[in-house]
C-alpha positions in Angstrom: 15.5 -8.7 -9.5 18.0 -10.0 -6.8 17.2 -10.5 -3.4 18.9 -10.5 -0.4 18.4 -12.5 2.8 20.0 -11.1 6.0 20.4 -12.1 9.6 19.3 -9.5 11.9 23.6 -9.0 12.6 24.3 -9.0 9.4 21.4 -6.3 8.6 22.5 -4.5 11.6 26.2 -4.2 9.7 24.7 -2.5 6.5 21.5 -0.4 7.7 24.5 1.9 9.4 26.3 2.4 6.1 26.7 6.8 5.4 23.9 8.2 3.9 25.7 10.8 1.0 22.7 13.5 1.2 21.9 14.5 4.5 20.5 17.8 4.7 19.7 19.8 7.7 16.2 18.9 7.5 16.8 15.0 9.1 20.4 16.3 11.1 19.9 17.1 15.0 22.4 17.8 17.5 25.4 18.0 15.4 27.5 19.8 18.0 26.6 17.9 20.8 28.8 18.4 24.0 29.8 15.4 26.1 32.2 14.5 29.2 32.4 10.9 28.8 34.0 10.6 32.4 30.2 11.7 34.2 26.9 9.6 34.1 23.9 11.7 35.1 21.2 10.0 36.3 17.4 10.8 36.1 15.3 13.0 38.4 13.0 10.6 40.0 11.4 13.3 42.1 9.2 15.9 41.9 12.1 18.4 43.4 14.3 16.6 41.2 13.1 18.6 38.2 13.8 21.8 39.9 17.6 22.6 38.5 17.9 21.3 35.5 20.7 22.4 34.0 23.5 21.3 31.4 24.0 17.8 32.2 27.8 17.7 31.6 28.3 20.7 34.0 27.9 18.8 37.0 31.1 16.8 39.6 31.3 13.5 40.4 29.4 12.5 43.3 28.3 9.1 44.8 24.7 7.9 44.6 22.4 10.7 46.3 20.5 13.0 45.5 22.5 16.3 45.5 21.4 20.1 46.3 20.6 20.1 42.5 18.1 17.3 42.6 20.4 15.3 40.0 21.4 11.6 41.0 25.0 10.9 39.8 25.9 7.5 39.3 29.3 5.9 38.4 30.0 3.1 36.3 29.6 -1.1 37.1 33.9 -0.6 37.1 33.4 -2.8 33.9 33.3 0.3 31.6 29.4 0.0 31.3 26.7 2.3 32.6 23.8 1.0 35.1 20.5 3.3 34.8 19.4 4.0 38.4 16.2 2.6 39.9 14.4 3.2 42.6 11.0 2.3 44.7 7.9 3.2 42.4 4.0 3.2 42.4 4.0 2.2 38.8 5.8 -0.2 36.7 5.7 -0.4 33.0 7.4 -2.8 30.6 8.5 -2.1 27.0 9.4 -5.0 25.0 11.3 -3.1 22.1 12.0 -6.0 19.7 8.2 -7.0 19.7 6.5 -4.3 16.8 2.6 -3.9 17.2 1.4 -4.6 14.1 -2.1 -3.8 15.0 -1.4 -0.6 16.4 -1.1 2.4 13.3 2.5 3.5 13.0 3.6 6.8 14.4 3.7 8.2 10.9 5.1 12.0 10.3 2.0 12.9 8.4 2.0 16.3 10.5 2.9 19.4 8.5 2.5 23.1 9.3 0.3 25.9 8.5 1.2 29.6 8.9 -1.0 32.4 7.3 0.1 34.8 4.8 0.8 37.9 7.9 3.6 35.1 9.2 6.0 36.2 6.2 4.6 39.1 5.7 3.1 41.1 8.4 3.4 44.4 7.1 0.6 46.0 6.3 1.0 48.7 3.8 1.2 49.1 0.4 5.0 47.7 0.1 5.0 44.9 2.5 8.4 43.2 3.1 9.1 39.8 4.3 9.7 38.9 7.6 12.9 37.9 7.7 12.9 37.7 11.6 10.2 34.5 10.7 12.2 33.1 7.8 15.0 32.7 10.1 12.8 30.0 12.3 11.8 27.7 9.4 15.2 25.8 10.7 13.2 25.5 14.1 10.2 24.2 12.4 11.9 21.6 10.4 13.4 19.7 13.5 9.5 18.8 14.5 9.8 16.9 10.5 6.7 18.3 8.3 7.4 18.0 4.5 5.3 20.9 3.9 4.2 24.2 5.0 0.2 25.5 4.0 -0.2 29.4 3.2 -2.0 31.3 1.9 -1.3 33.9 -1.1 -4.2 36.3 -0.4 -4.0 38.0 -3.7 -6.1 40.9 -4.0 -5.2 42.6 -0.6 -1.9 42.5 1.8 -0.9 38.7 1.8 2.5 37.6 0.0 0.8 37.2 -3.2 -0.3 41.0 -3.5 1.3 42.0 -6.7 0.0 38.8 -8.6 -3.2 40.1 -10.3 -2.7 43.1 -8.8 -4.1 45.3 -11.5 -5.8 44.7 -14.9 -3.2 44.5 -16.8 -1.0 42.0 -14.1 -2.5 38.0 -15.1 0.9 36.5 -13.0 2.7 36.6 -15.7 5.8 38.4 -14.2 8.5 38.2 -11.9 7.8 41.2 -9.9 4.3 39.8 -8.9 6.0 36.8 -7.5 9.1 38.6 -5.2 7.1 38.0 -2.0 6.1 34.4 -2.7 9.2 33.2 -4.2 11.5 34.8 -0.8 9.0 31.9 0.8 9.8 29.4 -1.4 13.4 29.6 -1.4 13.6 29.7 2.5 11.2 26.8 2.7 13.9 24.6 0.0 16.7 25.3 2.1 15.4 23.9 5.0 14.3 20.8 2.9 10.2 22.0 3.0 7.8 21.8 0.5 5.1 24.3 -0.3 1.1 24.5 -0.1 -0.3 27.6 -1.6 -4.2 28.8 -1.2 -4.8 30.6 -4.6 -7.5 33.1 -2.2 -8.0 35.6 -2.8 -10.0 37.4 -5.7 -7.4 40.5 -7.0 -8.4 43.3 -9.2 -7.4 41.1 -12.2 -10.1 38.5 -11.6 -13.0 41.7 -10.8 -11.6 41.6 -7.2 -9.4 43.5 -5.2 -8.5 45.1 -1.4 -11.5 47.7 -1.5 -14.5 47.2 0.5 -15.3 42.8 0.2 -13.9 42.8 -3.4 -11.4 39.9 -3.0 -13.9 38.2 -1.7 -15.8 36.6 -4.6 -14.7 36.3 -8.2 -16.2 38.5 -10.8 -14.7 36.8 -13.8 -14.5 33.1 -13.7 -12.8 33.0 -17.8 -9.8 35.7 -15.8 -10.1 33.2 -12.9 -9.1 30.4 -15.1 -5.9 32.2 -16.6 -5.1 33.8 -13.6 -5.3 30.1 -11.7 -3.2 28.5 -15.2 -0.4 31.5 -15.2 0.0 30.8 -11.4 0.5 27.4 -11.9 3.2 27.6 -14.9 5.1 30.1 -12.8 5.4 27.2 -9.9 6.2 24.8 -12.1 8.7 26.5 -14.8 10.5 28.1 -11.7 11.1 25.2 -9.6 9.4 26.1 -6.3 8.2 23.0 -5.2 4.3 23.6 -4.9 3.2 20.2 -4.7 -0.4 21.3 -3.6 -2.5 23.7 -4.5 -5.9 24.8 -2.9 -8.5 26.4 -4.3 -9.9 29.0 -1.6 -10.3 29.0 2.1 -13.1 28.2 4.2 -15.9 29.3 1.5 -18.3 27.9 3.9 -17.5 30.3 6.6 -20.0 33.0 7.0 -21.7 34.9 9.3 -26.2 34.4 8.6 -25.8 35.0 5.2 -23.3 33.9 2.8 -24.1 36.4 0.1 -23.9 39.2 2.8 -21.6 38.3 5.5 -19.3 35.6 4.4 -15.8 36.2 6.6 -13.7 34.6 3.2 -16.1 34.4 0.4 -19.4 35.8 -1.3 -21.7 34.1 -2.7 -23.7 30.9 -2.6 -22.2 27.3 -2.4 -22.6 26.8 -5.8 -20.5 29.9 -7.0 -17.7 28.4 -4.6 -18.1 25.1 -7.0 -17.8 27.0 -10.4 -14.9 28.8 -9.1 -13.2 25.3 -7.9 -13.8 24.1 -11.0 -12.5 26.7 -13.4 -9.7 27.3 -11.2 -8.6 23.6 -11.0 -9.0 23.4 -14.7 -6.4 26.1 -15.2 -4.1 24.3 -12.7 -4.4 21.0 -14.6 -3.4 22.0 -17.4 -0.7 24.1 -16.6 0.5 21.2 -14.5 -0.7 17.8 -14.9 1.8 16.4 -11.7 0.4 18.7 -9.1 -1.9 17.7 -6.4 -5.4 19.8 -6.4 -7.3 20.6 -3.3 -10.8 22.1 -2.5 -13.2 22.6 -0.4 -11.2 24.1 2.7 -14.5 23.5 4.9 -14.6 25.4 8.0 -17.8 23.7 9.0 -17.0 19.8 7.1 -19.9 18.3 9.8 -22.2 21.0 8.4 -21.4 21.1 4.7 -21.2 17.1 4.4 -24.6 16.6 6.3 -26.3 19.3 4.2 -25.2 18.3 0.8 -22.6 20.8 0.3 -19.8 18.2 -0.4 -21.6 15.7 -2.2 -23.1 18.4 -4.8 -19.2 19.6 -5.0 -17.4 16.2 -5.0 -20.8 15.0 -8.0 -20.3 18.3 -10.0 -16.3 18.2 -9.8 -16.4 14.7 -11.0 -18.8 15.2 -13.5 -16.4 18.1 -15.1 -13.3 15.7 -14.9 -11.3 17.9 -12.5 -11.9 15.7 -9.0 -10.0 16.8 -6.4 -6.8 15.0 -5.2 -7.6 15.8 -1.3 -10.3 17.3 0.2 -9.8 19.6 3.1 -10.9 20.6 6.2 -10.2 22.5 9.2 -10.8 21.7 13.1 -9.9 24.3 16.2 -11.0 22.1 19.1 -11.8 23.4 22.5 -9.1 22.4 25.0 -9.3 18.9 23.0 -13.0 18.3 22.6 -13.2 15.2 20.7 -16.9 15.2 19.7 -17.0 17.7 17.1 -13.8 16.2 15.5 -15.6 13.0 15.1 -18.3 14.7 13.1 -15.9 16.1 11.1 -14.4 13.0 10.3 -17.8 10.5 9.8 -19.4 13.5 8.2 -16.6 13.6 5.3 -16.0 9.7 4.9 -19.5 9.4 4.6 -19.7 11.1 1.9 -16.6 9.9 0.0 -17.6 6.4 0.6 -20.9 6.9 -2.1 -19.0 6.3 -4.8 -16.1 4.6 -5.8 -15.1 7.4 -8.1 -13.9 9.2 -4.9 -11.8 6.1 -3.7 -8.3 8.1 -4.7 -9.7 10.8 -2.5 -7.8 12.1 0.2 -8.7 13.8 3.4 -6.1 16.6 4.5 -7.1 18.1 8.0 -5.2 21.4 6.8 -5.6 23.8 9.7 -5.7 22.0 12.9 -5.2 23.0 17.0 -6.8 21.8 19.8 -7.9 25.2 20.7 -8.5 28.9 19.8 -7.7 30.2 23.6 -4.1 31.5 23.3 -4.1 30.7 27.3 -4.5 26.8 26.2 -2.5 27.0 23.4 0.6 28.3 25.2 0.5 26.3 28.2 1.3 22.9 29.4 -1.8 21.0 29.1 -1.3 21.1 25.5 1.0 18.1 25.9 -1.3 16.1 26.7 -4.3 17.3 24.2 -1.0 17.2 21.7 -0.8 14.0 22.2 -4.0 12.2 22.8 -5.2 14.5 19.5 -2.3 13.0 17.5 -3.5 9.4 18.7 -6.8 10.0 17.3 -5.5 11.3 13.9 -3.4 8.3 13.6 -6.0 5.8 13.6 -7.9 8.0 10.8 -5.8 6.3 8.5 -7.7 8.0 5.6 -6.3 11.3 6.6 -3.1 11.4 5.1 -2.0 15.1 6.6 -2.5 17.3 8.8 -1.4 20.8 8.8 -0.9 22.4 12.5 -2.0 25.9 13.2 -0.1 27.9 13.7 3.7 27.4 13.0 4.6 31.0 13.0 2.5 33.7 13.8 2.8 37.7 13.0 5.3 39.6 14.5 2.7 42.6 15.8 2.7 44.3 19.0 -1.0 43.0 20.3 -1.5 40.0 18.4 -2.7 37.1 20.0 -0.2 34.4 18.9 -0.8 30.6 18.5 2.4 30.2 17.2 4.7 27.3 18.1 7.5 29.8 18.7 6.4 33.6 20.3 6.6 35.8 17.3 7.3 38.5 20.2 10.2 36.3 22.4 11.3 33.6 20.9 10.2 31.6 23.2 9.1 27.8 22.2 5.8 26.7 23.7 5.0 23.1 25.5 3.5 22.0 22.1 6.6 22.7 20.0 8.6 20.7 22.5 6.0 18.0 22.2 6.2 18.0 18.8 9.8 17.4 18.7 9.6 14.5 20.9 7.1 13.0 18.5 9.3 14.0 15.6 12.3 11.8 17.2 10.1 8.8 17.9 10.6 6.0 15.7 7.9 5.1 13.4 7.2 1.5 14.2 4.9 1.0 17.7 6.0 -1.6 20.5 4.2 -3.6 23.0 3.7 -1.9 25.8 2.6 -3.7 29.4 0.8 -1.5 31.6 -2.0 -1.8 34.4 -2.0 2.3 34.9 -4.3 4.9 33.1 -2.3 7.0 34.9 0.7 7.6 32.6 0.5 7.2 28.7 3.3 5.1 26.4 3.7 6.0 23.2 6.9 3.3 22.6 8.8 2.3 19.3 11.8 1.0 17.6 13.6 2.4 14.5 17.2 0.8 12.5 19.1 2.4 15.1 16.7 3.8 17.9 14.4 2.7 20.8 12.6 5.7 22.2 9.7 6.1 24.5 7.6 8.9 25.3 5.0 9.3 28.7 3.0 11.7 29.9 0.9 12.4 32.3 -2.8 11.2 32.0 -4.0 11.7 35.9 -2.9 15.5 36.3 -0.6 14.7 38.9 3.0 13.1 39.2 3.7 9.7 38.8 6.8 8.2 39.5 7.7 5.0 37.6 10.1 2.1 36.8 10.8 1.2 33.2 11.2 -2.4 32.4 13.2 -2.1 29.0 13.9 -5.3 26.9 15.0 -6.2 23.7 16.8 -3.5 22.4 18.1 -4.5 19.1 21.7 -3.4 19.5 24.1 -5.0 22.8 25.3 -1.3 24.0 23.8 2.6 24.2 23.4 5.8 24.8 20.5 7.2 26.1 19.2 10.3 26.4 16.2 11.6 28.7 14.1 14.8 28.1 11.3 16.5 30.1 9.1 18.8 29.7 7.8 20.5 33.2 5.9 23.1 34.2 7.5 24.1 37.1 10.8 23.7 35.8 10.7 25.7 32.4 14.3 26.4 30.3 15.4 28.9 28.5 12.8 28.3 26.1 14.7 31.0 23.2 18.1 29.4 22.4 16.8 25.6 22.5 14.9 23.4 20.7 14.9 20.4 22.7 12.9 19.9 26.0 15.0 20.0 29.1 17.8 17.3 29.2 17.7 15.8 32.3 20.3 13.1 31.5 22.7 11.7 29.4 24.1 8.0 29.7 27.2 6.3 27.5 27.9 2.9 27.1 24.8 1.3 28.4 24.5 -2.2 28.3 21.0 -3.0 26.9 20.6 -6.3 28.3 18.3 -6.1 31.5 17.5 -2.5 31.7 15.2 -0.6 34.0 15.1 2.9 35.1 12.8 4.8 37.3 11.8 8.2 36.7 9.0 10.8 37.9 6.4 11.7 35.2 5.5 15.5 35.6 1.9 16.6 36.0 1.2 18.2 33.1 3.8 17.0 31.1 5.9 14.6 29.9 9.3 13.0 29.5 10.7 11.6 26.2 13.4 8.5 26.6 15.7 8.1 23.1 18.1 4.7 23.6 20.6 5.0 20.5 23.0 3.0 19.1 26.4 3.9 20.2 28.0 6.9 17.9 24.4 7.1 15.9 21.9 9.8 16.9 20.3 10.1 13.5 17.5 7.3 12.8 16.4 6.3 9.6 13.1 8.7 9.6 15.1 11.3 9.9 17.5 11.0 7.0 17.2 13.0 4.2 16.7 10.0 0.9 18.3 10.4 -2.4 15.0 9.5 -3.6 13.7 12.8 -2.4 14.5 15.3 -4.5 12.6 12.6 -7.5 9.4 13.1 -6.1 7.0 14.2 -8.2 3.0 13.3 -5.9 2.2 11.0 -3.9 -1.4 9.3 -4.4 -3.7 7.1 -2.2 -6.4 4.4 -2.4 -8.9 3.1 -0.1 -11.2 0.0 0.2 -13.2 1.2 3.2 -12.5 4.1 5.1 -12.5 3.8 8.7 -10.3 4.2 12.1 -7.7 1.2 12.7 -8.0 -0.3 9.0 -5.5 -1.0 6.7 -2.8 1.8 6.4 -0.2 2.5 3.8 2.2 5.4 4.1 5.2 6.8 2.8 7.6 9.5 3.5 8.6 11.1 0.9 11.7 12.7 2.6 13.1 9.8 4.3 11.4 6.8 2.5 10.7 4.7 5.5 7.3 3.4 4.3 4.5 1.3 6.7 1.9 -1.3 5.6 -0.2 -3.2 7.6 -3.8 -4.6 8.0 -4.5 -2.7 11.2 -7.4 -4.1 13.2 -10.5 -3.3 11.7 -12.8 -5.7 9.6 -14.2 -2.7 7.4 -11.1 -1.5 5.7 -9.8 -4.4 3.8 -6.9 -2.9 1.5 -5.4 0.5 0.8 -2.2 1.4 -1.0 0.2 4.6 -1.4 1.7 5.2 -5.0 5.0 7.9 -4.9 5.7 9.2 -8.4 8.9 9.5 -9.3 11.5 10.6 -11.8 14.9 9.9 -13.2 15.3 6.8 -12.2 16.6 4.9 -15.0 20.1 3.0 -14.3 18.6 3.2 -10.0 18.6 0.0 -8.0 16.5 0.0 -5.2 17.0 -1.2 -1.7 14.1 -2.3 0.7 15.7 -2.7 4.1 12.3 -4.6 5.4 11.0 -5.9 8.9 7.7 -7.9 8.4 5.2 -9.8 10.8 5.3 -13.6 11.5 2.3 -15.3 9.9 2.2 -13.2 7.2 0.2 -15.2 4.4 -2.0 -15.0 1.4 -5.7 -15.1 2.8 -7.5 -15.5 -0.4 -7.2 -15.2 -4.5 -7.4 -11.3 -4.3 -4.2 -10.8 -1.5 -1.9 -9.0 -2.2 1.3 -7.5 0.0 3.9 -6.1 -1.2 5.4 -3.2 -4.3 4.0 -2.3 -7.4 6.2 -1.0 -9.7 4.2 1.0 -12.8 6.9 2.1 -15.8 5.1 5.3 -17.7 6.2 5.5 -21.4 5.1 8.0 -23.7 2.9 9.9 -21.1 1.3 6.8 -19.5 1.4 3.7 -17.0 1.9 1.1 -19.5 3.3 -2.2 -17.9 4.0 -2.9 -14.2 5.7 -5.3 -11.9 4.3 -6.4 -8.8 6.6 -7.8 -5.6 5.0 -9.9 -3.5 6.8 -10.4 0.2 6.1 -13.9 1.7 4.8 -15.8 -2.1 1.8 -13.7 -1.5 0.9 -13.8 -5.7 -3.1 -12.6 -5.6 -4.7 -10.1 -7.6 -6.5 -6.7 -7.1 -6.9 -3.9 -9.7 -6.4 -0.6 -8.0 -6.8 2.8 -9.3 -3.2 3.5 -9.6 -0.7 3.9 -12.0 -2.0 0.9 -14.8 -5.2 1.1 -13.3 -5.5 -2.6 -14.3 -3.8 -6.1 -13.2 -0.2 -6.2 -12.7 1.8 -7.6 -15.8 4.7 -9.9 -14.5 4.8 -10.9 -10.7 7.9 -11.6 -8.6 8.3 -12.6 -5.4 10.3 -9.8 -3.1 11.5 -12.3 -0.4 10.2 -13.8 2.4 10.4 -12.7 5.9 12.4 -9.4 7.4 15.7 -9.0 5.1 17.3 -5.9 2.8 15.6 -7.0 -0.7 16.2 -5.1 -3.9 15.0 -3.8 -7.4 17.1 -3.3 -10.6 14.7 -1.1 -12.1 16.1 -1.0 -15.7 15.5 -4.9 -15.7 11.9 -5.1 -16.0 11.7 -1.3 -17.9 9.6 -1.5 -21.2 12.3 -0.5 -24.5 10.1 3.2 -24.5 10.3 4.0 -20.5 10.9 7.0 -20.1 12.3 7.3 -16.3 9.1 8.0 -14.5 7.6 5.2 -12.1 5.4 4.9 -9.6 6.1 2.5 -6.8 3.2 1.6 -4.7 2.5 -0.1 -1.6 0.0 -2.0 -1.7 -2.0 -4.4 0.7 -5.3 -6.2 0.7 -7.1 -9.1 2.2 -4.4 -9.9 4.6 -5.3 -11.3 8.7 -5.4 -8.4 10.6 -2.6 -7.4 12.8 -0.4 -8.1 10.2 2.5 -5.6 8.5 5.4 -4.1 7.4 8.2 -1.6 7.5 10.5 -0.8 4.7 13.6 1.9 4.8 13.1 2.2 1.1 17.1 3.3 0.1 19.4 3.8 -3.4 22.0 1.0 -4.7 
């Protein structure tokens, strides 16, 4: 292995160097238009928001407020841009280059969910795709899932109709898979991965549209082939189903499940046999994909009860346990106390055995509400936001799957859709899901004596973004103390979102731009700007000539990802975290703050990389140090040869040598230990070095922490060559 040592100016200089594959999915605001000879300054008013229009459309003026309510500002006469400030009730300061080790990243472990009637809402007996829906995947990846959750609803007038659709159709053949696959293709283009529901029962499996038919499976030996052929068709046709579920909600009935169940017949222990021989089918057919079950409606009810623990026992006990287990939560107007008895309820459980440490939790239909009224209006960014908080420090929830992304385009339907199926129209929690999707991964300090306004603050390779909203349902105006931007000269950018100053909410995808500012000398900056009442404003500083950060970028190592795997040593809010993105490869470890979770680690499979060198372009934590005999920080690197994990080599960052068997790609001690460097630096990895004579191109690299002082961590921008 070589390593590499930087200065921070010297890793400045080669973090910017061109990325060859970047794809629309990490690309934003390629045509941007921009009169370098006009400053526009922020609205620090609550009139102020009242004309916002395109920024580079207004004339020079001095510094007032004009009729438009925009401040214009002109330049220090030494080429440089000064922010305006004004007097303010609240001040807050942002230190950018101090990281908050403590505090859990702002990971992008949000994905979407849309049901079947999205893509195809036609119900007859030849339903077509929606193409009018297909067109907005582009919208959907800007706000950065990797995947997108549906549902095939075989057996009646989902997009997987035809497969099973008569006794002598087992989803074998193309034409059962026309719907599904138009999905598919259009989610690839835009750089998305699939989730498909194998729900519900068709005529092939003693099911079918009349009467409650697909609602129970009649032959669990058809069930298995069925479930098998499904999974070979994914697989052999390269449609990137990386996840596949085994029903929806079984839990969900009415009084009785054997009468009345709204998506399944029959007793909780019929819903077990069917997981079972259905994710025996889709093992075998595929031995890379990751299984989920349960799809709980009710997950306090079922894990209180005994539900889960006679599912995740029997499920074990036949060899097939579950990758993830999932769960669903519709909130009411942001009720947090049912969410936490969702959450206890189903650690609870999976904290019995150590069996069920690889488990992960996917909250895979989530909102914050079920009233359309709520969901459409601005107090969702708030509940957005303080929601997304709360998920974050679940750090054993690895995703979560927003309902809805798109919604059916039907006269009378009641929409929770992130975009109007009817209009066009983007709601408040699209646009505050973009700002999140900007934000940098790694949190900031943050100085504030307000509850008032809320900071989410962080800095990326070549961003520093904030975003604040309001907390006190009212407007706040307040001055930004900014420091330690990690570049000498900006441009920043400053969005809003207002409700009393809506925009044309059809043609764009960003919030209101309220300013844009070139050549900005970081050194000293402050700003003061009003805080809407219900809503927000998000604050992106970039590196001159760089708008694209490195969570945005589409890797080379993408398109090698094969599943991505988890393990836990305790599972509670603030522990240890490890997480990858397996689009961009910016990866997070850290100790977090809790005493209960002492290590966890995230393994990404992947293939075809003989002859690759890897580059870990790291920032670490001072007093990062070994703790005890079992501490370990760092990458595991796990060569398969012949089917299997047989040697690996572990990386230690900072000397930190200690030893911890994981359930993870050797599923033993680590072979031969190196040391990855010490301190913040771009390190790297000659694979082919260390590669056993039989390796046969598949590895998993993990990342891997345990038994390190809390508040500790790190982030790498994991990278090719």
């Amino acid at each position: 292995m070589k390593s590499m040592r930087t200065t921070r100016t010297e890793k400045s200089k080669l973090r910017r160097k061109p990325f060859a594959c970047i794809s629309a999915w990490g690309m934003f605001h390629v045509g941007r238009q921009i009169k370098t000879a006009l400053v526009i300054l922020f609205i620090f008013t609550a009139v102020a928001f009242a004309s916002c229009t395109d920024a580079g459309n207004s004339e020079k003026g001095s510094d007032s407020m004009t009729e438009s309510g925009i401040t214009e500002d002109s330049d220090t006469g030494e080429g440089k841009t000064v922010l305006p400030v004004s007097d303010s009730e609240i001040d807050i300061a942002i230190d950018f280059s101090e990281r908050d080790y403590g505090q859990i990243p702002y990971l992008k472990k949000f994905d979407m969910f849309a049901a079947t009637w999205a893509w195809c809402n036609d119900f007859t007996a030849s339903p077509q795709l929606d193409a009018k829906n297909l067109g907005r995947i582009s919208d959907i990846a800007e706000l950065l899932p990797e995947t997108i959750r549906t549902d095939l609803f075989m057996g009646h007038y989902g997009i997987g109709r035809e497969i099973g659709n008569s006794p002598l159709k087992n989803g074998t053949t193309d034409e059962e898979y026309k719907l599904v696959k138009g999905v598919t293709d259009a989610l690839k283009a835009n750089g998305l991965d699939a989730e498909f529901i194998y729900f519900a029962s068709p005529v092939y499996t003693g099911g079918g549209i009349d009467s409650d038919a697909w609602k129970s499976v009649g032959d669990l030996e058809k069930w298995n082939e069925l479930c098998y052929n499904i999974a070979s068709y994914f697989k052999n046709n390269d449609m990137n189903v990386k996840r596949q579920e085994l029903w929806n909600e079984p839990d969900y009935y009415i009084s009785d499940p054997e009468k009345d169940g709204v998506y399944f017949m029959g007793s909780w222990q019929d819903y077990i046999d069917l997981y079972i021989s259905g994710a025996k089918g889709i093992r075998k057919a595929d031995s890379d994909v990751l299984i989920g079950g349960v799809s709980a409606a009710w997950m306090n009810k079922i894990s209180k009860n005994g539900e889960l623990d006679a599912f995740l026992t029997q499920s074990l006990a036949a060899g097939i346990l579950p990758d993830y287990v999932s769960w669903h939560f519709y909130g009411s107007n942001g009720g947090m106390k049912m969410l936490e008895e969702y959450i206890s309820g189903a650690r609870d459980c999976l904290e019995k055995s150590d069996d069920y440490a690889t488990v992960q939790q996917h909250l895979n239909e989530f909102n914050v509400s079920l009233d359309t009224s709520v969901t459409s209006g601005y107090s969702m960014v708030r509940l957005v936001l303080n929601t997304y908080s709360r998920l974050l420090d679940a750090t054993d929830i690895t995703r979560v799957s927003w309902t809805s992304a798109l919604d059916r385009n039907l006269e009378g339907s009641d929409a929770q859709a992130l975009i109007n199926p009817k209009t066009g129209e983007r709601t408040p929690a699209y646009y505050t899901q973009w700002m999140y999707a900007r934000l940098p991964v790694a949190p900031v300090r943050v100085s504030s004596d307000t509850e008032r306004v809320t900071v989410l603050a962080s800095a990326g390779d070549t961003r520093a973004a904030f975003i604040a909203y309001d907390t006190a349902f009212e407007n706040n105006t307040v001055t930004f103390d900014l420091n330690g931007v990690d570049f000498e000269v900006c441009d920043v950018k400053v969005y809003a979102i207002d409700r009393k100053n809506p925009q044309n909410k059809v043609s764009s995808n960003s919030p209101v731009l309220l300013g844009e500012y070139q050549n900005v000398e970081t050194e000293s900056m402050k700003y003061t700007v009003t805080i809407p009442e219900d809503g927000a404003i998000y604050v992106e500083i970039n590196e001159r000539d760089s708008e694209v950060n490195a969570h945005e970028r589409k890797s080379e190592l993408a398109d090698k990802v094969v599943r991505t795997d988890y393990w836990y040593d305790g599972r509670c809010d603030g522990g240890a975290y490890a997480w990858v993105s397996t689009k961009s490869f910016v990866a997070s470890l850290g100790s977090g703050t809790s005493e209960t979770s002492v290590g966890t680690a995230c393994a990404v499979t992947l293939d075809d990389m003989r002859g690759v060198e890897l580059s870990f372009d790291t920032t670490v934590s001072d007093g990062l140090k070994k703790k005890s005999e079992q501490s370990m920080f760092g990458i595991i690197v796990s060569y398969s040869a012949e089917g299997e994990y047989g040697k690996s080599v572990y990386y230690g960052l900072n000397g930190i040598d200690g030893k911890r068997a994981v359930p993870l790609g050797t599923c033993r001690d680590y072979d031969l230990y190196k040391s990855l460097g010490e301190g913040s630096g771009i390190y790297r990895i000659a694979l082919d070095s260390d590669a056993p004579e039989n390796w046969d191109g598949r590895i998993q690299l993990t990342f891997i922490i345990n038994d390190i002082e809390k508040s500790n961590g790190a982030e790498f921008i994991v990278d090719v060559g």
